[in-house]
C-alpha positions as CSV (number, residue, x, y, z in Angstrom):
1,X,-25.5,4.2,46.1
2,X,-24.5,7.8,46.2
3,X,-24.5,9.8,42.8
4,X,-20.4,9.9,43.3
5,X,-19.9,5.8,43.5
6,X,-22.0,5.4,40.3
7,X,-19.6,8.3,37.9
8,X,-16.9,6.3,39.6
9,X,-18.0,3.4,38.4
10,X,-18.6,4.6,35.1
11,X,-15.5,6.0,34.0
12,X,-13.6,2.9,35.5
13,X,-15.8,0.9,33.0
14,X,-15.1,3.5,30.4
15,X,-10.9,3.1,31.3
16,X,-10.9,-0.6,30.9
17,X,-13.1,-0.7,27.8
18,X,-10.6,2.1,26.3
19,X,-8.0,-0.2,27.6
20,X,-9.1,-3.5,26.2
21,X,-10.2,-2.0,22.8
22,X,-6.2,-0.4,22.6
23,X,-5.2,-3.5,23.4
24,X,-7.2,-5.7,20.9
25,X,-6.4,-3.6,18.0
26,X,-2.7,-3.0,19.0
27,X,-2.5,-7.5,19.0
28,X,-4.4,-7.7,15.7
29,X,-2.6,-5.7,13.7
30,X,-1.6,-7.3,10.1
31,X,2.2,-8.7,9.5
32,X,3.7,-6.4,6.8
33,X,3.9,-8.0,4.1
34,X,8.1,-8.7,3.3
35,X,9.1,-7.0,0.0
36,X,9.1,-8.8,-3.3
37,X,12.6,-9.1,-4.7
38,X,12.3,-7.9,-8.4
39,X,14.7,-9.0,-11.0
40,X,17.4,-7.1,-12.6
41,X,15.7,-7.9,-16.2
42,X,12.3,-6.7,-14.8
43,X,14.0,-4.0,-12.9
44,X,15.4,-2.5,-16.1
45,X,12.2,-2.6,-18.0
46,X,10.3,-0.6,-15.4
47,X,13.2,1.4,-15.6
48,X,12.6,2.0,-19.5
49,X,8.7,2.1,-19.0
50,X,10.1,5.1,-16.6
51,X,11.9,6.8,-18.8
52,X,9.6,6.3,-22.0
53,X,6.3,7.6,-19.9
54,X,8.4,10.6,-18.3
55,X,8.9,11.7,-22.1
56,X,5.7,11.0,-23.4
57,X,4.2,12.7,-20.5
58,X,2.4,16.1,-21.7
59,X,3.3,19.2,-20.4
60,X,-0.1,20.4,-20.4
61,X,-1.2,17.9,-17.5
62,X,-3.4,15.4,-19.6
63,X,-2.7,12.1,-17.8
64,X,-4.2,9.5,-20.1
65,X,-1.7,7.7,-21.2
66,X,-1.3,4.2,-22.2
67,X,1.2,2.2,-22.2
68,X,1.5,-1.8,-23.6
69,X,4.2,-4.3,-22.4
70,X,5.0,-7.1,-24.9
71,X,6.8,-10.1,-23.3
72,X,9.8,-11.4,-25.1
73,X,10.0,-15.4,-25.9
74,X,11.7,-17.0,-23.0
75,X,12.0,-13.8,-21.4
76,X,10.7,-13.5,-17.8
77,X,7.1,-12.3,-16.9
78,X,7.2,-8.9,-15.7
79,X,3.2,-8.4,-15.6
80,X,3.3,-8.4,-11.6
81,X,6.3,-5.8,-11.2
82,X,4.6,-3.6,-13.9
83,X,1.3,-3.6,-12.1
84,X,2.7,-3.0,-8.8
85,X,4.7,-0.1,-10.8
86,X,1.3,1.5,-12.3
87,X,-0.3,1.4,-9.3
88,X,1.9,3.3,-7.2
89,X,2.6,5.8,-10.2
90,X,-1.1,6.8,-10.0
């Protein structure tokens, strides 16, 4: 075979391969996960966790804070929405 056949060959092989790897990722790609609906009650106490670390926040840019959440007695549990919260504050 001439030296022009085999580059041909090559970068048809390199094609498909680019092809077929596009294609693999582009099919395997994870579901988005749908949005947890958070509750009005739990909605207002991230709300209030909000408010309470923007004023406790220093000025002098010393991030350590720490914050405690106390559930109420028959209240609901909030520990999930507050994570999620702290997690996406950082």
């Amino acid at each position: 075979m001439s030296r022009r056949t085999w580059v041909v060959a090559w970068v048809v092989l390199c094609v498909v391969g680019l092809a077929g790897t596009a294609g693999l990722k582009a099919s395997s790609a994870p579901d988005p996960q749908p949005r947890k609906r958070v509750s009005a009650e739990c909605r207002d106490l991230i709300a209030d966790t909000k408010k309470q670390l923007d004023e406790a926040r220093p000025d002098s840019g010393n991030e350590g804070i720490l914050t405690f959440s106390r559930q109420q007695h028959g209240a609901e549990d909030c520990s999930d929405e507050l994570r999620d919260f702290f997690q996406n504050d950082r």
